[in-house]
C-alpha positions in Angstrom: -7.8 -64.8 33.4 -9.3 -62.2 30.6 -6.4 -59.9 31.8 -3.8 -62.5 31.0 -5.1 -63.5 27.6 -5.6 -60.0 27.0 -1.8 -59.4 27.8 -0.5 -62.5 25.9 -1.9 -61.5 22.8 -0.5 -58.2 23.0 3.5 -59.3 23.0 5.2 -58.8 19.7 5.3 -62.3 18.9 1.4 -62.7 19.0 1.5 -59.6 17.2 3.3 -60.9 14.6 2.0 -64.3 14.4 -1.3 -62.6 14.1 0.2 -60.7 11.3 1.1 -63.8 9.4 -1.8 -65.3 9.9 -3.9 -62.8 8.4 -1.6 -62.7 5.3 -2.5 -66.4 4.9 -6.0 -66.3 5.4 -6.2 -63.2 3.0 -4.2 -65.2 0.2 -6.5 -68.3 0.6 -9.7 -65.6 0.4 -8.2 -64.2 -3.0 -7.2 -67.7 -4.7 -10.7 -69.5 -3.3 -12.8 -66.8 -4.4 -10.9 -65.8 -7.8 -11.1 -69.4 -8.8 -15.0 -69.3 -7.6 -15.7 -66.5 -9.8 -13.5 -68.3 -12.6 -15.4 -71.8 -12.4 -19.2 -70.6 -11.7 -19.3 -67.4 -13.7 -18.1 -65.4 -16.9 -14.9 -66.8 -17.6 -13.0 -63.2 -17.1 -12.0 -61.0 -14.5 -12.9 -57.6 -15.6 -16.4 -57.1 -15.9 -18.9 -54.6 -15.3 -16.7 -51.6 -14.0 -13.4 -53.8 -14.4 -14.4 -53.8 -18.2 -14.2 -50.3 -18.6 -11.7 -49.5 -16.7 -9.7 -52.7 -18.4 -11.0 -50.8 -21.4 -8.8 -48.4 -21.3 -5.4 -50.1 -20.4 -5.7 -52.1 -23.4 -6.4 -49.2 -25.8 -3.3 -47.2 -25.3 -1.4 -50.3 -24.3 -2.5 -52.0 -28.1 -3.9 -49.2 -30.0 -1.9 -46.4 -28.3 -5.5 -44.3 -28.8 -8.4 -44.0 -26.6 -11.2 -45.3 -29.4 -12.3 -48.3 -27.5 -14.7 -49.4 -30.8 -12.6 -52.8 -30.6 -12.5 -53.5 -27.4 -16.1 -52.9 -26.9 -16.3 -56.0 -29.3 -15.4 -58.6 -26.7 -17.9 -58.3 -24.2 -21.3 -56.2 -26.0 -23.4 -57.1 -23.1 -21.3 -55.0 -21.4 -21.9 -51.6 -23.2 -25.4 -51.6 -23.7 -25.5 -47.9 -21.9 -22.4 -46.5 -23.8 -25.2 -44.0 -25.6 -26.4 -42.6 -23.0 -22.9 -41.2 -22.1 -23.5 -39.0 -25.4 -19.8 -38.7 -26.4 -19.7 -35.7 -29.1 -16.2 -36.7 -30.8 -17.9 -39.7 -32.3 -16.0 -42.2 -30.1 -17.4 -44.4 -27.5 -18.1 -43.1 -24.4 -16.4 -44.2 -21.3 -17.4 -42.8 -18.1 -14.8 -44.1 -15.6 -11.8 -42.5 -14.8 -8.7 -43.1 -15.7 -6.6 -43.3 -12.3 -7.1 -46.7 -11.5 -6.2 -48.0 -15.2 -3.1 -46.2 -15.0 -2.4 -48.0 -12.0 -2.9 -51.6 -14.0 -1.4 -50.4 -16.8 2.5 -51.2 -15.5 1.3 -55.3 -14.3 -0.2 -55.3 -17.7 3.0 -54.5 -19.3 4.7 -57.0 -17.5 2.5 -60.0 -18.3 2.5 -58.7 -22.1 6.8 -59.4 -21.7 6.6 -62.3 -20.1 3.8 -63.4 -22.8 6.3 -62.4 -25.7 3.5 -59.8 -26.8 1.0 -62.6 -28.3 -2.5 -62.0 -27.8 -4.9 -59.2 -27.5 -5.0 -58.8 -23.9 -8.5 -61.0 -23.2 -6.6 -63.7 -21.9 -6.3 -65.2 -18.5 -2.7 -64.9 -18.0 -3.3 -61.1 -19.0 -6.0 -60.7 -16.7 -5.0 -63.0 -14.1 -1.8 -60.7 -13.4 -3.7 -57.4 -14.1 -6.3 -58.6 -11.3 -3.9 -60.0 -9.1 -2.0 -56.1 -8.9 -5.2 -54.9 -8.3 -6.3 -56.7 -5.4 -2.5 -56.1 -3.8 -3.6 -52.6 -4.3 -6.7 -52.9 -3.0 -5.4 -54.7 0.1 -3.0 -51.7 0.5 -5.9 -49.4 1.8 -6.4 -51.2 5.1 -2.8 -51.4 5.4 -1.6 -48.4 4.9 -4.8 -47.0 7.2 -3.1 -49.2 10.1 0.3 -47.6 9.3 -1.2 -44.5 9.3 -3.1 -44.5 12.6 0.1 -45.8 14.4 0.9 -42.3 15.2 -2.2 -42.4 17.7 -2.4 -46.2 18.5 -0.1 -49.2 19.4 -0.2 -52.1 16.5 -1.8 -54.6 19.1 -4.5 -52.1 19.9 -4.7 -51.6 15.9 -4.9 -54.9 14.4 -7.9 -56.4 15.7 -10.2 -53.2 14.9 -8.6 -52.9 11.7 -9.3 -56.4 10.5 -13.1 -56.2 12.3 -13.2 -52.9 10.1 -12.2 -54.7 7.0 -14.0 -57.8 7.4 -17.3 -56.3 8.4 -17.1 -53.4 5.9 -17.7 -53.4 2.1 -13.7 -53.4 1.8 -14.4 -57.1 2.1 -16.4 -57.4 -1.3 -14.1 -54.6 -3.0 -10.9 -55.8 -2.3 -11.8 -59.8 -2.1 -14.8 -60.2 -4.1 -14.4 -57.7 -6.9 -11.1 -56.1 -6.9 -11.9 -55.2 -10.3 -14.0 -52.3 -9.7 -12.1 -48.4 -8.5 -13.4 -48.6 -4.9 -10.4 -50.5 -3.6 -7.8 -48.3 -4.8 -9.7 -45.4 -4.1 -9.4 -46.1 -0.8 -5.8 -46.8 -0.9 -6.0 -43.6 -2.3 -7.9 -41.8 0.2 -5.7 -43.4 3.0 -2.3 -42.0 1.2 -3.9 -38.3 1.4 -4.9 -39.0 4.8 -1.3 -39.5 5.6 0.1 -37.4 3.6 -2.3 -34.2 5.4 -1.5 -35.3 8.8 2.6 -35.3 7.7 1.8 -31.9 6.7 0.3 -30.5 9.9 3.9 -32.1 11.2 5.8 -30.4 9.5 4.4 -28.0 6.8 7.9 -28.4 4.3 7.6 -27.5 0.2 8.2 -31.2 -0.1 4.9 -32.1 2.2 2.6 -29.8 0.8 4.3 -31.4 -2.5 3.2 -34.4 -1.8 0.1 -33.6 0.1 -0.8 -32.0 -3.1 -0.1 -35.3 -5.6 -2.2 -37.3 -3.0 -5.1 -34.9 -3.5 -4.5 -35.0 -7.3 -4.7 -38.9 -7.7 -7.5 -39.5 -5.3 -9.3 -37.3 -7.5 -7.8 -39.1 -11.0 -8.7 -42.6 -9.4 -12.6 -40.9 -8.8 -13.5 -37.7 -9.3 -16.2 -38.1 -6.5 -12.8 -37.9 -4.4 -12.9 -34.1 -5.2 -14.5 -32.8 -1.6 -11.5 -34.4 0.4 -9.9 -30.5 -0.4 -12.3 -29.1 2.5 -10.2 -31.6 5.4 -7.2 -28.5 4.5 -8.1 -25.8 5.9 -9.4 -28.3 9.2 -6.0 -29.6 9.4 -3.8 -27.0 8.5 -5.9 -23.8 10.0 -2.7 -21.6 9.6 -2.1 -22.3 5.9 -1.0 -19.3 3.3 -2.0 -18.5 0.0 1.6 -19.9 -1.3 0.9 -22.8 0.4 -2.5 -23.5 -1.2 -0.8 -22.9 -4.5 1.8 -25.6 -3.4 -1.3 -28.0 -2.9 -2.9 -26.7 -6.1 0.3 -26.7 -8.4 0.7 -30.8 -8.3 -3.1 -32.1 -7.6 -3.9 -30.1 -11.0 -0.9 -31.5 -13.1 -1.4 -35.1 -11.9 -5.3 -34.5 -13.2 -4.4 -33.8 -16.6 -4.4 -37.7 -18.3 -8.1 -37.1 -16.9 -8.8 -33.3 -18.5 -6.5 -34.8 -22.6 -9.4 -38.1 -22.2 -12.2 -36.4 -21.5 -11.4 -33.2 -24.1 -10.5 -36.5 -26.8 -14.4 -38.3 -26.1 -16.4 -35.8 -24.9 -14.9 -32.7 -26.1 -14.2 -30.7 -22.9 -11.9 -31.2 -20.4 -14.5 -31.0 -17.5 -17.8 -32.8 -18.1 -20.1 -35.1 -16.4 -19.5 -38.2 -18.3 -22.6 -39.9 -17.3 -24.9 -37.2 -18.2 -26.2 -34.1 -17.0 -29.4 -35.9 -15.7 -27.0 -38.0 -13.2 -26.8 -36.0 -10.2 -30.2 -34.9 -8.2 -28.8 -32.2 -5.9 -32.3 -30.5 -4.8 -34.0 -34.2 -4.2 -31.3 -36.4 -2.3 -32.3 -39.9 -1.3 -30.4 -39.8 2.0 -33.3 -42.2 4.1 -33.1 -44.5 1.4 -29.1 -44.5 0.6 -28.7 -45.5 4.9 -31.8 -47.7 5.6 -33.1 -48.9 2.1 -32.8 -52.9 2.2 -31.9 -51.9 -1.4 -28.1 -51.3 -0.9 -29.1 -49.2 2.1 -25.6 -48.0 3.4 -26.3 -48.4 7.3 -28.8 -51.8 7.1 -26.4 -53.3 4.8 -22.8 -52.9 6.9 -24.3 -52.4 10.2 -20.9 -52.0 11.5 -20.8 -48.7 10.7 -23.4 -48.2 13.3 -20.8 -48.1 16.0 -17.9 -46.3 13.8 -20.0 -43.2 13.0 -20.8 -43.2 16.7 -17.5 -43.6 18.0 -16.8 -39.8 16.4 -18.4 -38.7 19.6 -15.8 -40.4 21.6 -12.6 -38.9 19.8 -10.0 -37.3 22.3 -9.7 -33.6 22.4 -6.8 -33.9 20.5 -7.8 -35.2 17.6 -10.5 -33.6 17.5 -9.6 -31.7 14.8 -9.0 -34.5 12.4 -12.3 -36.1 13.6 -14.2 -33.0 12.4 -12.7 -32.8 9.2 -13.2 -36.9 8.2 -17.1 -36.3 9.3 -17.6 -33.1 7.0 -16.1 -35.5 4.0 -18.2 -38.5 4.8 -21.3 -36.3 5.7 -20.7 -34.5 2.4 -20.2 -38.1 0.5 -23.0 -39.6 1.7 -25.0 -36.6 0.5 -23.4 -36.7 -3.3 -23.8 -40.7 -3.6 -27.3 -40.2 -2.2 -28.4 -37.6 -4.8 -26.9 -39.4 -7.7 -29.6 -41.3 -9.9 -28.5 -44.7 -9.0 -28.1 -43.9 -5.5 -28.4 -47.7 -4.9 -25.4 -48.2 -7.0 -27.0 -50.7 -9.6 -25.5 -54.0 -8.9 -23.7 -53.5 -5.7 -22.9 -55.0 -2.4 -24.2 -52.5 0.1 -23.5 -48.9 -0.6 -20.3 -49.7 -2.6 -19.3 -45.7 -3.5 -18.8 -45.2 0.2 -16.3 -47.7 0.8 -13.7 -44.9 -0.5 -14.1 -43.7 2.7 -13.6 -46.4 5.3 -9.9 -45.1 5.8 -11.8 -42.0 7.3 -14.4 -44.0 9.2 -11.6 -45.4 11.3 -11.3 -42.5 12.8 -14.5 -42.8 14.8 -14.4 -46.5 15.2 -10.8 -46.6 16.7 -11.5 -44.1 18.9 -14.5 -46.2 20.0 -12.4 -49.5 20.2 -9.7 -47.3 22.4 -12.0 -46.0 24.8 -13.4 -49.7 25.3 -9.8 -50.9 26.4 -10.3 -49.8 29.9 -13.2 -51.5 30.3 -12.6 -55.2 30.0 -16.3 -56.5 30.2 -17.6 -54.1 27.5 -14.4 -54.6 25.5 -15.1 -58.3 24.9 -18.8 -57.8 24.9 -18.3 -55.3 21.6 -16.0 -57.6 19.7 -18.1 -60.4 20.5 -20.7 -58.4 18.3 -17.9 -57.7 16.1 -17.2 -61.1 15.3 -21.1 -61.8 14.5 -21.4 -58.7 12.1 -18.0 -59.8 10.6 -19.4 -63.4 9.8 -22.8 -62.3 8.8 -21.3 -59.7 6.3 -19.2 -63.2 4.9 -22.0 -64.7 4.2 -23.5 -62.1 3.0 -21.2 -61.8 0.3 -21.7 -65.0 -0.5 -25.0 -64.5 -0.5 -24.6 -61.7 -2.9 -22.1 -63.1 -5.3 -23.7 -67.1 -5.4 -26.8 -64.8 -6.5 -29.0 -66.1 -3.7 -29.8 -62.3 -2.9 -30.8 -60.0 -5.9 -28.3 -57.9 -7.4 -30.4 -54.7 -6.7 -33.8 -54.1 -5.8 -35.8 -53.7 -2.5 -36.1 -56.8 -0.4 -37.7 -57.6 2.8 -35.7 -57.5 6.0 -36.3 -61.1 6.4 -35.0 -62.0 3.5 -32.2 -59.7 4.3 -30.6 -60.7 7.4 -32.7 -63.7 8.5 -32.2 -65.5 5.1 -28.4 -64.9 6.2 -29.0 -66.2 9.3 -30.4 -69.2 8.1 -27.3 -69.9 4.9 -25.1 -71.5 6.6 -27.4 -74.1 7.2 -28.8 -74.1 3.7 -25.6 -75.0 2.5 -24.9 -77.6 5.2 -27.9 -79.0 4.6 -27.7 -79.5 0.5 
């Protein structure tokens, strides 16, 4: 009977009903929840991060300068921090990067045409279309991580791992919950270069490396905590020449000069730490508390990543290579985000700055879900878990974003994952 089921829901209509299906229930996520966030809190879309980075599409869309003095006006309780940053061109600071405005910048355009150019960009309609693009790019980072991994995997041994993945992960606050924040798109990003190395080791053309090269370049623009995925080259493309390096080089430096003209215009060099040299702790890392901490503790937050990280054990011999290369960058992430001073990430659902990376955790947990397939009983038995992690990491978003759990801060365990437990009946029960 399991066999059967099994096989049904492996044709290409299932597949594609399936397909459907989760296009639906994503739209009805986005609407429900932007509306949620519309009706019960600020009445704008781009706070926090999303300000900044919002920031800066409507100075040199309006202004055509990078002085953000004005739009710094709309929300103050927003830039409380700017002087930390210490911007020395007398400016205010602005410590995001620029990639992912960029990226906004065309919708906004579009909704300033169809708006006849009235207004000052605040608006709804403006940020309703701005935030919309951005979660369509934020959804693309799952996506094109399925497309990508079809090389190695059928779709209908794809989909359900992908969405578990997704669901389970922090890619379900970043790209559902807060779509205004970078970490979204930087994982679209990360995913492109993922695809765009493995082309590469395909077939190692001028145009590949090329290309290879402007994915390295804008994964780096979008965050410029991006900047170790250079190490997964010489992992994937052992053989590689010095004119080939160059090739790489040429195009990820170009596409990082908006970044280098920004910074030199604020902060008066064109490579600084924006946030202050005090930011990073490299001697005194806080790598127990970054993956068990109940505050934003990577691992006790997302417990799903439990069995991805483990599934790098179980990689074929043939992609071995790959494997090694994606668990040097995440090792060598989790180390940066750990030694940064807000390792915790401030106000963050679970250990946010690592969800750049999920494209690269698939690696170990489809390998993991592949290896399962022969084995019926333990295949259901694992998804079965899935599923639970999946609807315990719903509610704790809701948890999270309804403010029932702190923003930041240590909690207990119980009140944790037990008080999660227990919310669903909370709610049912008034």
């Amino acid at each position: 009977m399991i066999q059967r089921l099994r096989k049904a829901a492996r044709t290409p209509a299932a597949v594609r009903l399936g397909l459907i299906g989760l296009a639906v229930i994503s739209l009805i996520l986005f609407v429900g929840i932007t509306f949620g966030r519309l009706r019960h809190g600020a009445p704008e879309l781009f706070v926090s991060d999303g300000y900044f980075y919002y920031s800066y599409v409507l100075s040199w869309c309006l202004d055509f300068d990078v002085d953000f003095t004005n739009q710094y006006l709309h929300r103050p309780e927003e830039t409380h921090f700017i002087h930390t940053w210490a911007p020395t061109a007398g400016l205010p600071g602005n410590a995001y990067a620029v990639g992912f405005p960029i990226l906004l910048t065309p919708a906004f355009l579009l909704a300033r045409l169809a708006l006849r150019g009235i207004g000052d960009g605040w608006s709804l309609p403006y940020q309703l279309t701005v935030y919309a693009w951005a979660h369509l790019l934020c959804l693309g980072g799952p996506i094109l991580t399925g497309l990508i991994f079809r090389r190695w995997y059928a779709i209908r041994s794809l989909l359900l791992p992908l969405v578990v993945l997704t669901m389970g992960s922090t890619w379900l606050a970043y790209i559902w919950f807060e779509s205004d924040f970078g970490h979204g798109v930087s994982a679209l990003a990360v995913a492109a270069y993922l695809g765009a190395l493995l082309a590469a080791a395909d077939e190692r053309s001028n145009r590949r490396l090329a290309i290879l090269g402007l994915t390295l370049g804008a994964a780096v623009l979008i965050r410029w905590q991006n900047a170790p995925l250079v190490l997964m080259i010489p992992f994937i493309l052992p053989t590689a020449r010095i004119r080939e390096y160059a090739r790489i080089a040429v195009p990820s430096v170009v596409i990082c000069i908006p970044q280098m003209i920004v910074w030199q215009i604020i902060y008066g060099k064109p490579i600084t730490m924006p946030q202050g040299s005090g930011f990073m702790n490299w001697t005194h890392p806080s790598l127990v508390e970054f993956l068990f901490s109940t505050n934003h503790g990577m691992l006790l937050w997302t417990p799903i990543l439990i069995p991805a990280y483990l599934g790098f054990c179980l990689v074929p011999p043939e992609h071995r290579r790959i494997a090694a290369a994606a668990l040097l960058i995440l090792v060598l992430e989790i180390y940066v985000n750990s030694a940064s001073r807000d390792w915790f990430g401030s106000g963050s659902f679970g250990a946010r700055r690592m969800t750049d990376y999920l494209p690269l955790v698939a690696v170990g947990f489809f390998a993991l879900t592949r290896r399962l397939e022969a084995r019926p009983a333990l295949w259901w038995a694992f998804h079965t878990i899935c599923a639970v992690l999946v609807l315990l990491n719903l509610v704790l978003a809701v948890r999270y974003y309804t403010g029932d759990l702190p923003s930041f801060g240590v909690v207990s365990l119980e009140r944790l994952w037990l008080d999660t437990l227990k919310f669903p009946f909370k709610l049912l029960g008034g």
